[in-house]
N, C-alpha and C positions, 0 to 999 in steps of 0.2 A: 152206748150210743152207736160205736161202730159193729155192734152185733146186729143190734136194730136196722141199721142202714142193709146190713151184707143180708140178713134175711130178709127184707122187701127186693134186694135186685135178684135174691134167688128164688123166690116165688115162683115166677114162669117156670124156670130151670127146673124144681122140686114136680109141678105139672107135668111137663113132661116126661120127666122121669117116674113120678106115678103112673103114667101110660104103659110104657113100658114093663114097671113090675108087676101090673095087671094084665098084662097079655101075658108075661111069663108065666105065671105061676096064682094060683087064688089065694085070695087071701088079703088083709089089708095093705095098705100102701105102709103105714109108718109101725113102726114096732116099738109097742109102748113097757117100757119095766122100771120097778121100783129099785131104786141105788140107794147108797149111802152117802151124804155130802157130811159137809163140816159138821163137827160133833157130833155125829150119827144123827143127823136129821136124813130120815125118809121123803125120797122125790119119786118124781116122775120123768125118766129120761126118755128121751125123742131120737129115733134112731129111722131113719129110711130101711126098711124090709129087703131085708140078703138070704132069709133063710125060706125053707119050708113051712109051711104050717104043722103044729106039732112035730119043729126040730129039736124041741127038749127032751121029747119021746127017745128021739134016734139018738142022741147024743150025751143021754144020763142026767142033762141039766148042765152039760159041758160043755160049752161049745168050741174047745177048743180040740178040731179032731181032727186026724191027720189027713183022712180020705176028705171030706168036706164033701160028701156026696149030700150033705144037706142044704148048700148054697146052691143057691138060684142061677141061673147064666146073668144075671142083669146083677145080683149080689158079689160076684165077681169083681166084674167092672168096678161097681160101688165101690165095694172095699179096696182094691187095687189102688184106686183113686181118691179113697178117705169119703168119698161124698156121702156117703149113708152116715155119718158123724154129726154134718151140717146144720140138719134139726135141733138138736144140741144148741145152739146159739140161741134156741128160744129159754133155754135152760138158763145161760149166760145174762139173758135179760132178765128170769125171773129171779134171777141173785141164786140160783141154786148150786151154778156154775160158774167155771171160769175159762179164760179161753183157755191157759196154760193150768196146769196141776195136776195129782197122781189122778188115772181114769178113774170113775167111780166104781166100786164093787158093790155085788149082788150083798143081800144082809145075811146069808148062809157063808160067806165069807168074812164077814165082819164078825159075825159070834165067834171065829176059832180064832180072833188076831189075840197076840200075847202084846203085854204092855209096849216094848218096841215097836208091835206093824202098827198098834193105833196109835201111833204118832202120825199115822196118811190123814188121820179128820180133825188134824190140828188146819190143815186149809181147802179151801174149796175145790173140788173137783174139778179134772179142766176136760175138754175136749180132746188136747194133744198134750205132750207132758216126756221129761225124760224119760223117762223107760220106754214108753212109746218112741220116740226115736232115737234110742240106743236097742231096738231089739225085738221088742213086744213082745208078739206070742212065741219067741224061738229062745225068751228066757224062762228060765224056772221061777214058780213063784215069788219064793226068795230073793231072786236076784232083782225084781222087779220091785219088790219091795223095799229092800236097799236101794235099788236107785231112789225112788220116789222119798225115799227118808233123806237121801244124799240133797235131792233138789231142794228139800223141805228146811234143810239144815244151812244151804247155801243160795237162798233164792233171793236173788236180785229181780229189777228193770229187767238189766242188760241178758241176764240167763233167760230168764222170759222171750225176747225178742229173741236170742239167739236161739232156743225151742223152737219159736212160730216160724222163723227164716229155717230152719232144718229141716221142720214137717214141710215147706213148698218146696223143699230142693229133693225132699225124696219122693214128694208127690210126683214134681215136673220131671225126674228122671224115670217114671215107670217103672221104679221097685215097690212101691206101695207100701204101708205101712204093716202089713202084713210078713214082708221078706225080709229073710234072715240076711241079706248079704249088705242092708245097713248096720247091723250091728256092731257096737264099741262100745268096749268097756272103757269105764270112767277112766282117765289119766291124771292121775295127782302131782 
């Protein structure tokens, strides 16, 4: 319900921000790719447009590249600020998502998991999720995978909540989810 609400008062906001990454750059507005959620069911995730067109060309199918000469000036921002995630919530409403839980991976990731990493599609996909803010792209796969097994193993309410309060405090502080200079390792 509260995804429902947050994506009707975002509508306008999503508009105008479609303006914008159609002036930047051509191409569509939202960036549509097939994930992995609970027990490997295949979805369709909603992602606001950060990249070039054919950035899979430039980057191997990687998008994890250090120059980022494939992000957009308006992709930036986005990502800086999580909003390109947003769309996502339409995900949350179609049950395919969750707000909080390990992000979804592409299914060329999921054919190399060994019985350990697929313990991630024992729960649903979230939006935001430990690893994501313990780190994200400035951990190794590995380590992102442990986290997300660590949350999977110890996921409350209250870690939930404690996740979604972390993602707006690194949002509201201007390191984005992107920057390494949030990163911590888990403390037992």
């Amino acid at each position: 319900m509260a995804s429902g609400i947050a994506l009707i008062i975002l509508l306008p906001i999503f508009a105008i921000i479609g303006i914008f990454i159609k002036l930047d750059s051509k191409g569509p507005v939202f960036f549509i790719q097939e994930r992995v959620g609970k027990g490997g069911k295949i979805f369709k995730t909603y992602k606001l447009r950060t990249m070039v067109l054919e950035s899979e060309k430039m980057t191997g199918n990687n998008p994890i590249d250090k120059k980022n000469s494939y992000i957009t000036r308006i992709g930036k921002v986005l990502r800086r600020t999580g909003i390109d995630e947003l769309p996502q919530l339409k995900n949350v409403i179609m049950g395919d998502m969750s707000l909080v839980g390990p992000r979804p991976t592409i299914l060329c990731q999921v054919k190399g998991y060994n019985d350990f990493q697929r313990k991630r599609l024992l729960v649903k996909p979230g939006i935001t999720g430990w690893a994501l803010v313990n780190g994200r792209n400035f951990l190794s796969w590995p380590e992102r995978i442990m986290l997300d097994i660590w949350y999977i193993e110890h996921w409350s309410f209250w870690l939930d909540i404690k996740i979604l309060f972390k993602t707006l405090f690194i949002v509201a502080k201007g390191e984005g989810l992107y920057n390494n200079s949030n990163f911590n390792k888990i403390s037992k």
